[in-house]
C-alpha positions in Angstrom: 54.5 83.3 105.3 58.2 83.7 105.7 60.1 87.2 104.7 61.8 85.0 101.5 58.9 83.9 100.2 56.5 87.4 100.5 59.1 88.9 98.8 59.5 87.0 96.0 55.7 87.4 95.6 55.7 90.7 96.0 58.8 91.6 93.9 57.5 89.6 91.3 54.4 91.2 90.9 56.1 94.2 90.4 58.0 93.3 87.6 55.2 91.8 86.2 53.0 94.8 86.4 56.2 96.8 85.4 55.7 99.1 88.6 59.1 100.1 90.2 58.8 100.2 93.6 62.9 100.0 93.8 63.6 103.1 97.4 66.4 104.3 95.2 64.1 105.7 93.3 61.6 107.1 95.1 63.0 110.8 95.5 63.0 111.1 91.2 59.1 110.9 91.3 58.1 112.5 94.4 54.8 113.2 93.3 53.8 109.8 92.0 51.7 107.3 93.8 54.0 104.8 94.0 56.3 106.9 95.9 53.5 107.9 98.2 52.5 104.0 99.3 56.3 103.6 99.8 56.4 106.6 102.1 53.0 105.2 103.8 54.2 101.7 104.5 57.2 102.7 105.8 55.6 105.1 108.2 53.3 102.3 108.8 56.4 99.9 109.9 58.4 103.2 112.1 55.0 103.3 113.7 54.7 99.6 114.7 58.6 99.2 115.7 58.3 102.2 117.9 54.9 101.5 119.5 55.8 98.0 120.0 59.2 98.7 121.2 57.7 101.4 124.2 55.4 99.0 125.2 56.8 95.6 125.5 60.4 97.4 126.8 58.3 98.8 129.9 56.5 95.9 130.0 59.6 93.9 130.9 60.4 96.4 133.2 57.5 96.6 134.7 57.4 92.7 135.7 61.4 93.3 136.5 60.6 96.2 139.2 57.9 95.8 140.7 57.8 92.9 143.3 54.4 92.9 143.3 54.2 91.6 139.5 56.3 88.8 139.5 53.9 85.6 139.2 53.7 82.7 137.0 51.9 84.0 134.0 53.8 87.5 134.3 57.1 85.6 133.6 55.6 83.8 130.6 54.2 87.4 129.2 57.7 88.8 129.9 59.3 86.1 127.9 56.8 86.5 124.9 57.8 90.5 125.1 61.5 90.1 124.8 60.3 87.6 121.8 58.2 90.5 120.8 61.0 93.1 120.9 63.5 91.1 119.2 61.1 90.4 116.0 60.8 94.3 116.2 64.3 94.8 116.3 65.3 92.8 113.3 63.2 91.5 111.3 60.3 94.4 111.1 62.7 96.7 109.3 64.3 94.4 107.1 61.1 93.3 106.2 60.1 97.6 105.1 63.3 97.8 103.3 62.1 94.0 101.4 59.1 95.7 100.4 60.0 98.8 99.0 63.7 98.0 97.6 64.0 95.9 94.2 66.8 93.4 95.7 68.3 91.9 99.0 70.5 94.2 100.8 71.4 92.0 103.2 74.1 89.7 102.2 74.0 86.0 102.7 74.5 85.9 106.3 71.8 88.1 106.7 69.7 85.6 104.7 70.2 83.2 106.8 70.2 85.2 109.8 66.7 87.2 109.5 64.9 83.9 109.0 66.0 82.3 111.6 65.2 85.0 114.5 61.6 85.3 112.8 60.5 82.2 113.2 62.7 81.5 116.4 60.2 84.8 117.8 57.0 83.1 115.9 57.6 79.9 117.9 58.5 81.8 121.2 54.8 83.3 120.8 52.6 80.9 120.5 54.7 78.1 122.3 54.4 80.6 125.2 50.5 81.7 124.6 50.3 77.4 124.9 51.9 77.3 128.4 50.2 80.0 129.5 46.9 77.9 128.2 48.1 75.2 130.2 49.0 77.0 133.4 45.6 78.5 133.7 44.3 74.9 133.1 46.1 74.3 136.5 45.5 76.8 138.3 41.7 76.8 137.4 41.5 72.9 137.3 44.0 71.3 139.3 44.4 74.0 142.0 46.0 71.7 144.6 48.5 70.0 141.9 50.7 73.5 141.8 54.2 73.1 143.8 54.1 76.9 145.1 57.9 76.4 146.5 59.6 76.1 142.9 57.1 78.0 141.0 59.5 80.6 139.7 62.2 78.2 139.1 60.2 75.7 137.3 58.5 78.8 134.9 62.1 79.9 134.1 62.9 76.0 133.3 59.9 75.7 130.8 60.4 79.5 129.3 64.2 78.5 128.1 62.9 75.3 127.4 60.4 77.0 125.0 63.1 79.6 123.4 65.1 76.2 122.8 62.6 74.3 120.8 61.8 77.6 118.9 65.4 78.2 117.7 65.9 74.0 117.0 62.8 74.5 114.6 64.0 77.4 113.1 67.7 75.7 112.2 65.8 74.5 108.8 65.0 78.0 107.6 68.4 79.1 108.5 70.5 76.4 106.4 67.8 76.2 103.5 67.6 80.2 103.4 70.0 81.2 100.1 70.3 83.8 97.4 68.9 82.3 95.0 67.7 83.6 90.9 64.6 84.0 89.8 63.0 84.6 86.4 60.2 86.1 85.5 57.6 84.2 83.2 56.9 85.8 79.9 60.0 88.1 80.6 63.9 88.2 81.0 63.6 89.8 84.1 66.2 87.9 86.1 66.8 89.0 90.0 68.6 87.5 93.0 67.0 87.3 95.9 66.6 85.4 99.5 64.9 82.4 99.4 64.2 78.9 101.0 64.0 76.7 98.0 64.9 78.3 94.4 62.4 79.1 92.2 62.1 75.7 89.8 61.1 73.7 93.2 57.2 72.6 93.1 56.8 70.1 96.2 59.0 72.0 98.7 57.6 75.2 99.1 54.1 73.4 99.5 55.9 71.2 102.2 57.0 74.1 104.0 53.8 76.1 104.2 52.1 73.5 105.4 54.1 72.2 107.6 54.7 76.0 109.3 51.0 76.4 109.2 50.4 73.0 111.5 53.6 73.5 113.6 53.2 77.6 114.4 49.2 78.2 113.9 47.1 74.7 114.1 48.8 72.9 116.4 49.1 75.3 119.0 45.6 76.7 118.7 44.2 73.6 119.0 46.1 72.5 122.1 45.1 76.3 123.3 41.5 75.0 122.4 41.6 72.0 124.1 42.6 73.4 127.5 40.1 76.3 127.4 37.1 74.1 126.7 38.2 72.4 129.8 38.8 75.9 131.5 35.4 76.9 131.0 34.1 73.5 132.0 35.5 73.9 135.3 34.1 77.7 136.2 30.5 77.1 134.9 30.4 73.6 137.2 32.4 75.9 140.4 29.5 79.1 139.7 26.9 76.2 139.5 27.9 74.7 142.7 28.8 77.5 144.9 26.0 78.7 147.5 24.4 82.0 146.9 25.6 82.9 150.4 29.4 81.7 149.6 32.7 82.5 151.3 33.6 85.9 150.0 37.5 85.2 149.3 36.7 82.3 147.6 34.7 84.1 145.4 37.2 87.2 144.6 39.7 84.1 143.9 37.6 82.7 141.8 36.8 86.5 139.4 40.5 86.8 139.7 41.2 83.5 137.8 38.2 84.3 135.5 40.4 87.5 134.4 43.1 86.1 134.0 42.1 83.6 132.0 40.1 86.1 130.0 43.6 87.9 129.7 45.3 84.9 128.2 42.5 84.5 125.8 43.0 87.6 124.6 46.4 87.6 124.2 45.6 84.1 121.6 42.9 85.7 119.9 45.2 88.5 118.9 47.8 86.4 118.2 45.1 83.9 115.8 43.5 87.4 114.0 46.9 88.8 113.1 48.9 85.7 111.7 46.2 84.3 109.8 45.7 86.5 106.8 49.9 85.7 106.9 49.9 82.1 106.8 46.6 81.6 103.9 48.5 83.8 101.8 51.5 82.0 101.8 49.8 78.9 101.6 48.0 80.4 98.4 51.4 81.6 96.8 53.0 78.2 97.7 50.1 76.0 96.2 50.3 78.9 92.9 54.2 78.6 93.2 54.9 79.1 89.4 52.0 81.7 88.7 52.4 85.3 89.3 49.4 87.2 90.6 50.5 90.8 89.4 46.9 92.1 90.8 47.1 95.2 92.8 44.3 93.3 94.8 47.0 90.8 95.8 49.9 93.3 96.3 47.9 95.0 98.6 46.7 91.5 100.3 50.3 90.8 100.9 51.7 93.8 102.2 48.6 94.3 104.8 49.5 90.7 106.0 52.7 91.0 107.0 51.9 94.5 108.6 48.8 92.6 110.6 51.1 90.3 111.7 54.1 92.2 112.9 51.5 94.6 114.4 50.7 91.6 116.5 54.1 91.8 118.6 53.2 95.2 119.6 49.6 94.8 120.7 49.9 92.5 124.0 51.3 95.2 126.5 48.1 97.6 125.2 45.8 94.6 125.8 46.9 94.0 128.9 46.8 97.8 130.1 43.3 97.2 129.2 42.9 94.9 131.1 44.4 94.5 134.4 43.9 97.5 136.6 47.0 96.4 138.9 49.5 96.3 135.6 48.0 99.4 134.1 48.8 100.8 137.5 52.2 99.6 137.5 52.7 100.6 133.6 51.4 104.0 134.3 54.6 104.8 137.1 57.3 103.3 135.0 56.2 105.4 131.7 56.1 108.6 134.4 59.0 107.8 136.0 61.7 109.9 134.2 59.3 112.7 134.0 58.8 114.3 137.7 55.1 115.4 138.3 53.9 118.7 138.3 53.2 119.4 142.0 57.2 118.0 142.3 58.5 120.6 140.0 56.3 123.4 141.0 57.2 122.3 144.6 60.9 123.0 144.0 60.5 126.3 141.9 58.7 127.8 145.0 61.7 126.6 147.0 63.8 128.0 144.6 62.5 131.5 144.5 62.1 131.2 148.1 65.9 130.8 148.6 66.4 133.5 146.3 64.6 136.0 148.6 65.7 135.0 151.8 69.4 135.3 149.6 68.8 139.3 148.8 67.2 139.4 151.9 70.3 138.5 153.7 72.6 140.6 151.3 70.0 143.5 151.8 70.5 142.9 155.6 74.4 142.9 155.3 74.8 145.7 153.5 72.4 148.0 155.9 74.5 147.0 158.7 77.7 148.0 157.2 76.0 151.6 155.9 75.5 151.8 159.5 78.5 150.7 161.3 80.1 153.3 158.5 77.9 156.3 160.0 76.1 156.4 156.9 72.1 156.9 157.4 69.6 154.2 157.0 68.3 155.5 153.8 71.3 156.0 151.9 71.9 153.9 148.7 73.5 150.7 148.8 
């Protein structure tokens, strides 16, 4: 569901229901529930922008650093951060401000804009979470086939290629993407607001749901699908097949790509939970295009979609801290680095105090032996 098209579902209902959820005024009825689920969504959407933000930005400097951490799937993940951050950056707040304001406050080359870098970092996603399907294909099924030599170079090849495709897809949204009217049904309520098509249209919006369902979910998972059935096929035939006194390293190689793997599944089953609810809702609205659904039931259906899925560029760095003890490691000394342990800084406040002494010592020390080469006696006051 794209941030035009929720929306225009959402402000519609609105109007329909004659609720005003416009943020200007918000501070006139503090005390109303309206003005308290505009104050809770938008906490909702600082939270996710500033969670997400932490952990995908040390994420990316995590892999970046540390030597250690720079492997095939590790550049992949980093890409789908930055993808993650950018969504973050842009469109999660636009999309708060959509929800609680009355109109677009964005201009037309914002219109355009937004659009395009959402679904430029919805491709970036799950085109990535695909090559990472297919790289653990070859490294679990067709070990030998990997060129080790040009490894890295060939990763950063297909991760620009996959940024590429994303943002040649997305060129629709951004030309189509207009300020366009729309009219309420049964009303004169008449607002202006960002959309891809305008409101009379019946086959395009259908087109486009469907069509960004099968390119951005479907597709995708099914490819995903394809090369983990295959995955699987290949460690239950290399447990079957393995002596009960194996080699030991080949064993530990074979865990590691079992976690992996299990990491990378992870990462798509996040991926599938979140942007679901997001794409059969818009789907719905799109096949319902010139009925409004002014249920609260609905509202509240839309709203928790498009939290679920921008919650779902924020989640990955957390999943993997979970699971990889080496990255969680890694994650844990970049997070503590600008604040010095401790031991450190009890360390150096001992040394400080110690200087201090062995300072009035000295002074102490000083002054004695000028009392006495004065004639003065020992005990007499400094």
């Amino acid at each position: 569901m794209s941030l035009e098209e929720a929306f225009v579902s959402i402000h519609e209902e609105k109007l329909a229901s004659n609720e005003s959820w416009d943020c200007r005024s918000v501070p006139a009825a503090s005390g109303s529930p309206v003005w308290h689920a505009g104050i809770f969504i938008a906490a909702v959407y600082a939270l996710i922008i500033a969670v997400g933000l932490v952990g995908n930005v040390t994420l990316i400097r995590t892999f970046c650093t540390a030597k250690s951490m720079r492997n095939v799937p590790n550049l992949f993940m980093s890409s789908l951060a930055f993808g993650d951050v950018l969504l973050l950056v842009t469109c999660a707040p636009v999309d708060a401000c959509r929800i609680l304001a009355s109109e677009w406050l964005f201009g037309r080359v914002g219109c355009k804009l937004i659009p395009f870098i959402q679904l430029t970092s919805v491709g970036v996603s799950v085109f990535t979470l695909t090559a990472l399907a297919a790289d653990r294909y070859k490294a679990i099924v067709k070990p030998m086939d990997i060129p080790m030599s040009l490894a890295t170079a060939r990763i950063c090849l297909r991760a620009s290629a996959i940024w590429l495709l994303s943002m040649v897809l997305a060129i629709p949204e951004a030309i189509f993407s207009d300020l366009h009217p729309f009219q309420i049904s049964g009303t004169n309520e008449t607002f202006i607001t960002c959309a891809p098509f305008p409101h009379g249209e019946d086959l395009h919006p259908k087109i486009h749901s469907m069509a960004s369902f099968l390119i951005f979910y479907v597709i995708p998972l099914f490819i995903i699908s394809v090369y983990y059935f295959f995955i699987a096929r290949s460690l239950i035939r290399s447990a079957t097949n393995m002596p009960v006194e194996g080699n030991i390293a080949i064993r530990r190689q074979i865990e590691s790509r079992k976690r992996l793997a299990k990491t990378v599944l992870v990462f798509v089953g996040l991926f599938a939970v979140c942007w679901l609810p997001n794409h059969v809702i818009y789907l719905y609205r799109s096949y319902h295009y010139n009925v409004v659904d002014a249920s609260m039931s609905h509202f509240v259906a839309s709203v928790t979609a498009r939290i679920l899925a921008f919650t779902n560029s924020c989640v990955n760095p957390f999943a993997l801290y979970l699971l990889s003890k080496s990255f969680q490691k890694q994650f844990n000394k970049q997070l503590c680095c600008c604040c010095p342990p401790l031991s450190r800084r009890t360390h150096s406040v001992v040394r400080g105090n110690t200087r201090m002494s062995s300072l009035k010592s000295t002074q102490n020390h000083t002054v004695a032996s000028l009392s006495l080469a004065n004639g003065n006696h020992l005990f007499q006051e400094g």
